[in-house]
MARBA-3410 file (N, C-alpha, C, O; in Angstrom, 1 decimal):
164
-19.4,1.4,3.7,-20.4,2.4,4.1,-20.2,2.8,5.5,-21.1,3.6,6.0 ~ -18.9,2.2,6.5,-19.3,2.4,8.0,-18.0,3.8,7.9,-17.6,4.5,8.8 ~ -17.8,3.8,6.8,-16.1,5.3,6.9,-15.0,5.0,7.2,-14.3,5.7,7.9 ~ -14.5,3.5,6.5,-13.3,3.5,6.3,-12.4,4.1,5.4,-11.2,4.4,5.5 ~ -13.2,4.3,4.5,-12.0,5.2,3.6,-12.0,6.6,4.0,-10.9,7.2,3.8
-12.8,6.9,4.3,-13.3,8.8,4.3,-12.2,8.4,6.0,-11.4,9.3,6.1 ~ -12.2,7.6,6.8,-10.8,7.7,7.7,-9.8,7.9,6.9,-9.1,9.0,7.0 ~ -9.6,6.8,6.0,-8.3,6.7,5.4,-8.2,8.0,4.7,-7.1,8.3,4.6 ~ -9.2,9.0,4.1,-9.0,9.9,3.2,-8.1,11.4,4.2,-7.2,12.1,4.0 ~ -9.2,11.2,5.5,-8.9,12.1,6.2,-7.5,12.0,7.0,-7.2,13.0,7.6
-7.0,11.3,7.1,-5.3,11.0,7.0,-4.8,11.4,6.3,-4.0,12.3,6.6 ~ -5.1,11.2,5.0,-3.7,11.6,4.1,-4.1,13.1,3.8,-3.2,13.8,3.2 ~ -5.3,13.6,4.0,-5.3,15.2,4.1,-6.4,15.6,3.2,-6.9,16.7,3.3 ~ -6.8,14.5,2.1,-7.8,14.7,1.0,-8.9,14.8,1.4,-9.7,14.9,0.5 ~ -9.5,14.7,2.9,-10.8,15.2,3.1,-10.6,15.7,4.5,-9.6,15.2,5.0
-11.2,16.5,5.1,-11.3,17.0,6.2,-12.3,16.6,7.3,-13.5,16.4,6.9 ~ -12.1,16.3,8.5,-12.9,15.6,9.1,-14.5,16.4,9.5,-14.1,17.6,9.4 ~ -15.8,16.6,9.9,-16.8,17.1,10.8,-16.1,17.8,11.9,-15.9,19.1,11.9 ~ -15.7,16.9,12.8,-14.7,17.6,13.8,-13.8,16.7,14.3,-13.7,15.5,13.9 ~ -12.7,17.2,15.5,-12.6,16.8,15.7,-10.7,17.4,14.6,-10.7,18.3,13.8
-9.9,16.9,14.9,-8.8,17.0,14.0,-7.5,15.7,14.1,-7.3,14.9,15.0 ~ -6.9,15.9,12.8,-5.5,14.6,12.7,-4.8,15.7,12.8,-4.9,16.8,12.2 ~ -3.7,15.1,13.8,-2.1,15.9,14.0,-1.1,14.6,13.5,-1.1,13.4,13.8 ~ -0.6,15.3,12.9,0.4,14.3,12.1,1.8,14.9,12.7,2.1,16.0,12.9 ~ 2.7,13.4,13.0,4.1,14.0,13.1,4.8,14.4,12.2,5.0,13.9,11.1
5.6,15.9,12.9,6.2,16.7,11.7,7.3,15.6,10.4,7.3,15.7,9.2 ~ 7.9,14.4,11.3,8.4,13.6,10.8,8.1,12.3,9.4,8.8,11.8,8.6 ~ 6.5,12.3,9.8,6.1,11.6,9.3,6.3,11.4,7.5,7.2,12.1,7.1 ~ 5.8,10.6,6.6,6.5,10.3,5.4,5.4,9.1,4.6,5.8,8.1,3.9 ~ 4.3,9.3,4.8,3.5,8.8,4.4,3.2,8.1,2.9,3.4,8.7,1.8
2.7,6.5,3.1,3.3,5.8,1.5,2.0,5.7,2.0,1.5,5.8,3.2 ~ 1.2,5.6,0.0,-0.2,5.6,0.0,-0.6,4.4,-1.0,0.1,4.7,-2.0 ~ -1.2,3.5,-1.2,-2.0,3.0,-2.4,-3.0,2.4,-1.9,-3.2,1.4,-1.2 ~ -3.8,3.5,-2.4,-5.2,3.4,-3.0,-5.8,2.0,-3.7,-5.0,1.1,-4.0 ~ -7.1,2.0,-4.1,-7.5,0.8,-4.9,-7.5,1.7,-6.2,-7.3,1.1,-7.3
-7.7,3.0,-6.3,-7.7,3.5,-8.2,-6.5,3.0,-8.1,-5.8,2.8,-7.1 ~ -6.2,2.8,-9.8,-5.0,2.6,-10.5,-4.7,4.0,-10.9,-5.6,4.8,-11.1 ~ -3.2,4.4,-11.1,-2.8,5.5,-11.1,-1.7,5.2,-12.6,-0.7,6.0,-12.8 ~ -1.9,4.3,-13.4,-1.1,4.1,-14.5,-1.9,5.2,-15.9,-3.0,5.5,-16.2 ~ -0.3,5.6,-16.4,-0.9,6.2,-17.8,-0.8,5.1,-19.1,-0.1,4.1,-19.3
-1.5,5.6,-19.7,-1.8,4.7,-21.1,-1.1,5.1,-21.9,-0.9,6.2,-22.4 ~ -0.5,3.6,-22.3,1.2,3.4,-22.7,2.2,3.8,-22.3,3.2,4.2,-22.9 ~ 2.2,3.5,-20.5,3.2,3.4,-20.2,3.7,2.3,-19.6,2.9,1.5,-19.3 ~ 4.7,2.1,-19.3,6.0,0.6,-19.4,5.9,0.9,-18.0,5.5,1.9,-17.5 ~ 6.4,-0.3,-17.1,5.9,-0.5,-15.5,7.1,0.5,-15.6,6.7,1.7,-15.5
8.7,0.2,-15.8,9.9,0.8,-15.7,9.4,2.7,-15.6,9.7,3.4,-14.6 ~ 8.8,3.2,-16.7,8.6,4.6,-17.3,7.5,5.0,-15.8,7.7,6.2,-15.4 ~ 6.5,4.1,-15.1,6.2,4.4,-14.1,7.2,4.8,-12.5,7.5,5.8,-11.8 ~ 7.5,3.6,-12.8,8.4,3.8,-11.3,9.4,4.9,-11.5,10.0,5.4,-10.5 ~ 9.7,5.2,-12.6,10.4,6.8,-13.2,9.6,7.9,-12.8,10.1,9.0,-12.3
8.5,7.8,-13.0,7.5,8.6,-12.9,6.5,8.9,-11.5,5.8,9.9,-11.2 ~ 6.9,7.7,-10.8,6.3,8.0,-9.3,7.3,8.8,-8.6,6.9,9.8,-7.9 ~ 8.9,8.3,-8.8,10.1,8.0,-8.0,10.7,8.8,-8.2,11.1,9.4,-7.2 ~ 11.3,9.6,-9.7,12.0,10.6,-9.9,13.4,10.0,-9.2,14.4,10.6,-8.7 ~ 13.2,8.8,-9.3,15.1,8.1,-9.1,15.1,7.6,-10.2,14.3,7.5,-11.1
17.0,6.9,-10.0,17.6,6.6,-11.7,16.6,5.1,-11.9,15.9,4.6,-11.0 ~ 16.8,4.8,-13.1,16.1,3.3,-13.3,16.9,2.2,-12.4,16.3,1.3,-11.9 ~ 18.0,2.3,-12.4,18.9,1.1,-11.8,18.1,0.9,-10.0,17.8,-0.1,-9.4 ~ 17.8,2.3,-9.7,17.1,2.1,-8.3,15.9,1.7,-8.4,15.2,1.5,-7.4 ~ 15.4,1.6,-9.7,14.2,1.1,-9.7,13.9,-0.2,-9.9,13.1,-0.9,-9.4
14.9,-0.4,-10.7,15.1,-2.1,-11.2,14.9,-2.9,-9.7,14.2,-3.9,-9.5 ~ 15.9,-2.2,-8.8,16.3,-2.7,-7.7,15.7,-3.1,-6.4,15.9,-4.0,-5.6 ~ 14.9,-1.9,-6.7,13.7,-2.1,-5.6,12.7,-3.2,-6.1,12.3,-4.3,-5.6 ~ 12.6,-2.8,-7.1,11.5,-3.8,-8.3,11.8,-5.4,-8.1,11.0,-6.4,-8.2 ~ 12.7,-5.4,-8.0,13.7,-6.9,-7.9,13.3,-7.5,-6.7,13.4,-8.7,-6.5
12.9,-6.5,-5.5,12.0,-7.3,-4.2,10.9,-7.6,-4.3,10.5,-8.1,-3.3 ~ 10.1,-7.4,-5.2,8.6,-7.9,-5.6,8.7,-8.9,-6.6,7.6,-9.4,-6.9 ~ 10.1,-9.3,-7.3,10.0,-10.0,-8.0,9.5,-9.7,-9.6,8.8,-10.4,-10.4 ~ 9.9,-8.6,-9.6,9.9,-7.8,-10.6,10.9,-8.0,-11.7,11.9,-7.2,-11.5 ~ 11.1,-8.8,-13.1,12.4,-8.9,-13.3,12.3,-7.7,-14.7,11.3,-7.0,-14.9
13.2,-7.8,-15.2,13.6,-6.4,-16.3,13.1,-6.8,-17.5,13.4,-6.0,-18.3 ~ 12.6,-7.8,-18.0,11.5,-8.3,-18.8,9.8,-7.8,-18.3,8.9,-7.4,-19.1 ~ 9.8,-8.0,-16.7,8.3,-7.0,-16.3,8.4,-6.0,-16.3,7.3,-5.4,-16.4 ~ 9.3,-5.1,-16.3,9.4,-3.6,-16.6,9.7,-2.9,-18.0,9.7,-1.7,-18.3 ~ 9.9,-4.1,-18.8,9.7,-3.4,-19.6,8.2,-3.7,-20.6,8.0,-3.3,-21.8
7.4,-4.3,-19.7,5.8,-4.7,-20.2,5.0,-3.3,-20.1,5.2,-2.8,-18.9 ~ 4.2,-2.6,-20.8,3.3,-2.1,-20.5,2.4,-2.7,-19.1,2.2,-3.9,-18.7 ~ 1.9,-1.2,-18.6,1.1,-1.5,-17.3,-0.2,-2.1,-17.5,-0.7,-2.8,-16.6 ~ -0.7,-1.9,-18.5,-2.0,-2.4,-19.1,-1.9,-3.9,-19.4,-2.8,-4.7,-19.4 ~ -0.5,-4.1,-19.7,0.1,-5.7,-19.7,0.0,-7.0,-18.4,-0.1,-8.2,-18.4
0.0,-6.0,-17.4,0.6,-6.6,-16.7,-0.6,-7.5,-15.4,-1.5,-6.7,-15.1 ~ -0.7,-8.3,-15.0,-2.2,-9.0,-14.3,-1.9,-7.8,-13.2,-1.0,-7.0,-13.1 ~ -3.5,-8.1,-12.4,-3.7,-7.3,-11.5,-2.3,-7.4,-10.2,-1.6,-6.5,-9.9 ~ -2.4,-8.6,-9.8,-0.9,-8.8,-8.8,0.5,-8.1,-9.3,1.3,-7.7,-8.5 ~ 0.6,-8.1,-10.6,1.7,-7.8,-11.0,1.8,-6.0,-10.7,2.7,-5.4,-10.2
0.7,-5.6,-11.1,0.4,-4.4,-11.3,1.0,-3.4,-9.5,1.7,-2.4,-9.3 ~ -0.1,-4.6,-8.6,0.3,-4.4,-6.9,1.9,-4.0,-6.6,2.5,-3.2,-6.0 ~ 2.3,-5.3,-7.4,3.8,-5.4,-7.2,4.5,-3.9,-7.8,5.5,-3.3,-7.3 ~ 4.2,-3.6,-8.4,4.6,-2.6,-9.6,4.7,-1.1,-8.0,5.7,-0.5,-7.5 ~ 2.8,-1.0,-7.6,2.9,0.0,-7.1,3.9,-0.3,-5.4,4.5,0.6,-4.8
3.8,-1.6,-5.0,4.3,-1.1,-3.7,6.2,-1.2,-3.8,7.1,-1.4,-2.9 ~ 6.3,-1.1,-5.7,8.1,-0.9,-5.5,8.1,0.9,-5.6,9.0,1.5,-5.0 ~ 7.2,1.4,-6.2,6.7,2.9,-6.0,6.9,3.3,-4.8,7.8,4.1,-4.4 ~ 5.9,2.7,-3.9,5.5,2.9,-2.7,7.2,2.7,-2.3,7.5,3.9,-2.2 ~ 8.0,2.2,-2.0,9.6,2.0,-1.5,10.1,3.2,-1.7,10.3,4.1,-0.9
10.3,3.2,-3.1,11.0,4.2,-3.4,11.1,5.9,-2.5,12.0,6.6,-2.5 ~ 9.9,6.0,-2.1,9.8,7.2,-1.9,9.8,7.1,-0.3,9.0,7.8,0.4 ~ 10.6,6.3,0.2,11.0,5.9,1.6,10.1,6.2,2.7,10.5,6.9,3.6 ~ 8.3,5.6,2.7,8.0,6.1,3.5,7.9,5.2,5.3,8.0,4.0,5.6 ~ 7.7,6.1,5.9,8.2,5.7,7.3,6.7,5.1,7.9,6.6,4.4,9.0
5.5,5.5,7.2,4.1,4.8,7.3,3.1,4.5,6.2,2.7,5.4,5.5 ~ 2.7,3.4,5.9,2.5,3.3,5.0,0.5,2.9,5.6,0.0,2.2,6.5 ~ 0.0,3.9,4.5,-1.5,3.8,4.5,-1.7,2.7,3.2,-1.0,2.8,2.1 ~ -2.7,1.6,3.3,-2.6,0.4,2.5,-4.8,0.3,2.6,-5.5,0.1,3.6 ~ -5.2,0.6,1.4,-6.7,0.7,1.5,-7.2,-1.0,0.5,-7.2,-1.0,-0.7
-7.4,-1.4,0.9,-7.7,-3.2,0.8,-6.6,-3.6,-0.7,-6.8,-3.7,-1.9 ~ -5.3,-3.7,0.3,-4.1,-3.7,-0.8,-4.0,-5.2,-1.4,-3.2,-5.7,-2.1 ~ -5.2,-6.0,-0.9,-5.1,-7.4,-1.3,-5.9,-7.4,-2.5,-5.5,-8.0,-3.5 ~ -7.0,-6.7,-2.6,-7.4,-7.0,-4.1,-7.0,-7.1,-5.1,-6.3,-6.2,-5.5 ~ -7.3,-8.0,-5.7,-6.8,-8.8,-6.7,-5.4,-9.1,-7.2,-5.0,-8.9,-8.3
-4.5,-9.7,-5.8,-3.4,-10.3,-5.9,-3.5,-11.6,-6.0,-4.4,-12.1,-5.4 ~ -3.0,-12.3,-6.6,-2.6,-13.8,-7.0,-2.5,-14.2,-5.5,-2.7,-13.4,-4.5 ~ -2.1,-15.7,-5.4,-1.7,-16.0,-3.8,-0.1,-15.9,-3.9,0.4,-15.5,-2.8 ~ 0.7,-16.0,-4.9,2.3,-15.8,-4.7,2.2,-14.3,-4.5,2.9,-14.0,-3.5 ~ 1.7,-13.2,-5.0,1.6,-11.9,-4.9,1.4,-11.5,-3.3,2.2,-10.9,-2.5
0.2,-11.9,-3.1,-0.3,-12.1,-1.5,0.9,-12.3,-0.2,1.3,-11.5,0.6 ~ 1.2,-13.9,-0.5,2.3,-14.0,0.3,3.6,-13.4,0.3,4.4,-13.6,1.3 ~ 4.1,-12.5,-0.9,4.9,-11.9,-1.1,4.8,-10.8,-0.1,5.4,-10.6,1.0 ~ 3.8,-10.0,-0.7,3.3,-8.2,0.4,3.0,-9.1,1.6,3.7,-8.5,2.5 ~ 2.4,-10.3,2.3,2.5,-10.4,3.9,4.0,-10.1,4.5,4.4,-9.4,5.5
4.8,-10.9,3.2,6.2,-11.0,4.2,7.0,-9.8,4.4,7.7,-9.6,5.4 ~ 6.7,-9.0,3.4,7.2,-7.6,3.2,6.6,-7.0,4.5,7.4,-6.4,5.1 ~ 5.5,-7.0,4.9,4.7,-6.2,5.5,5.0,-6.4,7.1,5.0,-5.5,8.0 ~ 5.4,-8.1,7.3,5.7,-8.5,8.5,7.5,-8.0,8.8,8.0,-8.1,10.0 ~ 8.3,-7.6,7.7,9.7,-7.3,7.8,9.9,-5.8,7.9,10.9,-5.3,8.5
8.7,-5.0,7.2,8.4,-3.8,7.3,9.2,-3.2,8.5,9.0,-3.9,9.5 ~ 10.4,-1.8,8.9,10.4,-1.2,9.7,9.6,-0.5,10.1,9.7,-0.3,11.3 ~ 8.5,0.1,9.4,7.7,1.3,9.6,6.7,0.8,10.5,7.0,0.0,11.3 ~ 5.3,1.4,10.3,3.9,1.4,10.9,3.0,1.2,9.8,3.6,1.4,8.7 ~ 1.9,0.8,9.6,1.2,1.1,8.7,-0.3,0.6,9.2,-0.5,0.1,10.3
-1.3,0.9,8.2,-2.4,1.2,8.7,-3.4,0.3,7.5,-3.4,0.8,6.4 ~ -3.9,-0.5,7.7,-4.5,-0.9,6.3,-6.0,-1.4,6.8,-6.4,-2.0,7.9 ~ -7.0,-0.9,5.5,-8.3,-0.9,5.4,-8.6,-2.7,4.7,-7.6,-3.0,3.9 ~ -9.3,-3.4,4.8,-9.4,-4.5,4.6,-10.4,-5.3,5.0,-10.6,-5.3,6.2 ~ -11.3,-6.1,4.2,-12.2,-7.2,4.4,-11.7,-8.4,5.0,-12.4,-9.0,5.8
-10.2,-8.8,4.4,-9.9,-9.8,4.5,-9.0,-10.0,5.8,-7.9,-9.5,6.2 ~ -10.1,-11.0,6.4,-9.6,-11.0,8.1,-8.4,-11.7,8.4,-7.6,-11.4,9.3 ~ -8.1,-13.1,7.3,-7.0,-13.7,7.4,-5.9,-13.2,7.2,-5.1,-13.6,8.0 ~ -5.8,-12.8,6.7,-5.0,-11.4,5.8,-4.4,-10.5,7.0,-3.2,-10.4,7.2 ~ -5.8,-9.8,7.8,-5.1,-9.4,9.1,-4.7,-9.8,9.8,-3.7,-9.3,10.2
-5.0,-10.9,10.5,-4.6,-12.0,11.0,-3.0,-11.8,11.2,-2.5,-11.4,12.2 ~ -2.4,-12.1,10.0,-1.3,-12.4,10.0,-0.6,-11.8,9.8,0.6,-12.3,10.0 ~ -0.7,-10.3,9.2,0.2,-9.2,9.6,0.0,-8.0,10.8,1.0,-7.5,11.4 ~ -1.2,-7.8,11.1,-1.5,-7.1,12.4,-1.5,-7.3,13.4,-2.0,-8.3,13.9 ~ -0.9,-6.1,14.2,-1.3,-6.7,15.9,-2.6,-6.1,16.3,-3.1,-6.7,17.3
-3.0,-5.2,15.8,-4.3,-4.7,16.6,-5.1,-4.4,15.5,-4.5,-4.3,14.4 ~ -6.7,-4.2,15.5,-7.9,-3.9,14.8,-8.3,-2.8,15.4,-8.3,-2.7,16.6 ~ -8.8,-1.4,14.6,-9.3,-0.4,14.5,-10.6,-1.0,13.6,-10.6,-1.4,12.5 ~ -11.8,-1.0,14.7,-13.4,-1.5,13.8,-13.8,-0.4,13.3,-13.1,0.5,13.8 ~ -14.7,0.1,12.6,-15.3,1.1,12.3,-16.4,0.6,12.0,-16.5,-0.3,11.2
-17.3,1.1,12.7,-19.1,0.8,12.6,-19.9,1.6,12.6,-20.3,1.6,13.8 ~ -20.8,2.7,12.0,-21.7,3.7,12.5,-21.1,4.5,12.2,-21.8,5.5,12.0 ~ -19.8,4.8,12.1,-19.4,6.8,12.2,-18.5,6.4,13.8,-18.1,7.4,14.4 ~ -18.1,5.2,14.2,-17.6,5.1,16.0,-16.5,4.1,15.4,-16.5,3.2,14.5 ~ -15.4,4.5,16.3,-14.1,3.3,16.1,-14.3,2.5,17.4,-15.1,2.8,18.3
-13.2,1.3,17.4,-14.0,0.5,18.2,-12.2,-0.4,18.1,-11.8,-0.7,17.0 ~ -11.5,-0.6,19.2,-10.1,-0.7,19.2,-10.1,-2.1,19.9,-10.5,-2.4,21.1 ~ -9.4,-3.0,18.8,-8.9,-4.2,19.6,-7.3,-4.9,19.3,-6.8,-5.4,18.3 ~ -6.9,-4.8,20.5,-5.7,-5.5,20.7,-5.6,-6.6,20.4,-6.5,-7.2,20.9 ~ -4.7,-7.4,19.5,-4.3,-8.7,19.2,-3.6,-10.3,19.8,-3.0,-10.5,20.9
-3.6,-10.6,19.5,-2.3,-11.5,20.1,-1.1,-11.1,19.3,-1.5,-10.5,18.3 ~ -0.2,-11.2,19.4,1.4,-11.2,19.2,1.1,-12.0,17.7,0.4,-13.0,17.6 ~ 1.7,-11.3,16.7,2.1,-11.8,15.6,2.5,-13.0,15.0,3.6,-13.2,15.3 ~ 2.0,-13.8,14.3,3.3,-15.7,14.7,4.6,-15.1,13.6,5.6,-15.7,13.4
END
């Protein structure tokens, strides 16, 4: 209720701010997952990442294969698959479409703890930037260097220690 997501909304362009405006770099390349689930019913994780990616399957396999995704999970329906598995599913999506920042809205819910520590390590090897909405302070902790608070409708900026 303090406007974290209606931030996160007004980033990716789906809402417009009161005032005030986001300038985005012309460069920018923005990876998004949300907490909705964006799977169709009866479709195979594989027929997804076809379906986000518009690459061949072998690039999907491939990417897929860094979340620990093997070709037995792709070929499970998405409805199949636990909630972590599902995460895994979207942030090989999220790869594919090569983004250079990745917006992440409490990307921990309902990951297993192998799932969890999987996306930290990813996140800590990450080239890009990214920006994530989140409860879980440990969680930030250990991939972020700085906290953007949001309280009231007011941001509220704090610098970190250095990453371990």
């Amino acid at each position: 209720g303090a406007g974290k997501t209606t931030l996160f909304r007004m980033i990716i362009g789906s809402e417009e701010a009161d005032e005030g405006s986001i300038v985005r770099y012309p460069q920018l390349r923005l990876g998004v997952i949300e907490q909705q689930l964006s799977f169709l019913e009866d479709e195979s994780a594989l027929e997804y990442l076809l379906r986000a990616s518009r690459e061949p399957s072998w690039q999907c396999a491939k990417i897929a294969s860094r979340f620990q995704l093997s070709e037995n999970d792709l070929s499970r329906l998405t409805s199949e698959l636990s909630g972590g598995y599902q995460m895994r599913l979207k942030l090989s999506a999220l790869l594919l479409a090569e983004p250079n920042f990745l917006l992440l809205d409490e990307p921990t819910n309902f990951l297993d703890l192998s799932t969890q520590l999987l996306f930290e390590r990813f996140l800590l090897s990450y080239r890009g930037g990214y920006f994530i909405i989140s409860h879980d302070r440990e969680f930030l902790k250990r991939t972020c260097d700085s906290t953007l608070e949001v309280d009231r409708g007011k941001c509220f900026f704090f610098p970190l220690r250095a990453r371990r």
